[in-house]
C-alpha positions as CSV (number, residue, x, y, z in Angstrom):
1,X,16.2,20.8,-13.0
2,X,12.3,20.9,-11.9
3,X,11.7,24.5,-10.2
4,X,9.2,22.9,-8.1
5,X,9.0,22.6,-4.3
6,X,9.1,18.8,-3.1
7,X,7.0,17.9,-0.4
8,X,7.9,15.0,1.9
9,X,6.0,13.3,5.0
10,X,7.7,12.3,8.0
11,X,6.1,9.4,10.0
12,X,4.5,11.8,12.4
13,X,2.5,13.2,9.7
14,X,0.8,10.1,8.9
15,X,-1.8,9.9,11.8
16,X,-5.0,8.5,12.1
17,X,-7.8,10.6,11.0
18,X,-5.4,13.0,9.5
19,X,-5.5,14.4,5.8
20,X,-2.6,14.1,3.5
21,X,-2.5,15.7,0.4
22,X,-1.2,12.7,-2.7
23,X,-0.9,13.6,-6.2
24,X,-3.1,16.3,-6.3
25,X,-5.9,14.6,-4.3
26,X,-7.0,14.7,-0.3
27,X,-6.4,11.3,1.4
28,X,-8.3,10.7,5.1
29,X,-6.2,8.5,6.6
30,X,-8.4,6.2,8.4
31,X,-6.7,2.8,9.8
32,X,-3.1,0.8,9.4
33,X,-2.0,-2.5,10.0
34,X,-0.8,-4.2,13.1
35,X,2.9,-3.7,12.6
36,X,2.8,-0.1,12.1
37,X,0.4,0.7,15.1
38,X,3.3,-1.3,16.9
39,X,5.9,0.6,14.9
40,X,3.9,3.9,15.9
41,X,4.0,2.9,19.7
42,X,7.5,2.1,19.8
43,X,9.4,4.6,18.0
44,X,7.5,7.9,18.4
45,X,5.0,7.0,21.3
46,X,1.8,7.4,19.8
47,X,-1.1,5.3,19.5
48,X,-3.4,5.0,16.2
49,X,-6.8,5.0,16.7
50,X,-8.6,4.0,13.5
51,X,-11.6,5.9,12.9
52,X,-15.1,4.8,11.6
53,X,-16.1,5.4,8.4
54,X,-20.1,5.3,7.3
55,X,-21.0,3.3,5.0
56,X,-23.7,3.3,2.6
57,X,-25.9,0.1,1.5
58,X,-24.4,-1.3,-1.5
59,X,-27.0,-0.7,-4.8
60,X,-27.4,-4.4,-6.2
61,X,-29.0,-4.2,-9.6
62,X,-30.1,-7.6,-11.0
63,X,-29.3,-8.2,-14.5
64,X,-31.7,-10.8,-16.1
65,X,-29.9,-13.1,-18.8
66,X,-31.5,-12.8,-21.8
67,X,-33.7,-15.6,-24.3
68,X,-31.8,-17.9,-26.4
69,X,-31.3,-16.5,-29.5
70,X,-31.8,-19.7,-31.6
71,X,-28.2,-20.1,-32.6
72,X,-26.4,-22.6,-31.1
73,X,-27.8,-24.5,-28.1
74,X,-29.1,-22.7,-24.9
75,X,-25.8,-23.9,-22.8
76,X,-23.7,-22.0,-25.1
77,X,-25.7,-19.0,-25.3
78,X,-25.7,-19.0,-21.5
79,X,-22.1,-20.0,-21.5
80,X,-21.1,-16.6,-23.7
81,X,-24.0,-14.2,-21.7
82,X,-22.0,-15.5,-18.2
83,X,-17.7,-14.9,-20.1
84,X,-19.0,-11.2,-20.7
């Protein structure tokens, strides 16, 4: 028997731009699918409106692949450096 306090959501807490708090974390709810903007609309006559979310420029970091090592030929030097 748990002695905690369950906490369910209901369809109308799951909004667009709402917060919802899962497993100890806060969750922005920021877009759905298709179907349940259509499911939204239907049952409980609300519309989602996905909000934008900034995004940052990715950080690409080039990785130069090493000399050959002198065992084995280049390809398979190459050929392990490119498994990893």
């Amino acid at each position: 028997m748990s002695l905690r306090t369950e906490e369910h959501y209901k369809p109308a807490d799951l909004k667009c731009g709402d917060t919802v708090y899962i497993f100890g974390r806060h969750c922005l709810l920021f877009d759905c699918d298709a179907h349940t903007k259509q499911w939204y609309g239907q049952n409980l006559g609300y519309v989602q409106v996905p909000i934008a979310l900034k995004k940052g420029a990715p950080s690409l970091q080039y990785q130069a692949v090493p000399g050959h090592t002198g065992y084995g030929t280049e390809e398979d030097s190459l050929g392990s450096v490119i498994a990893l």
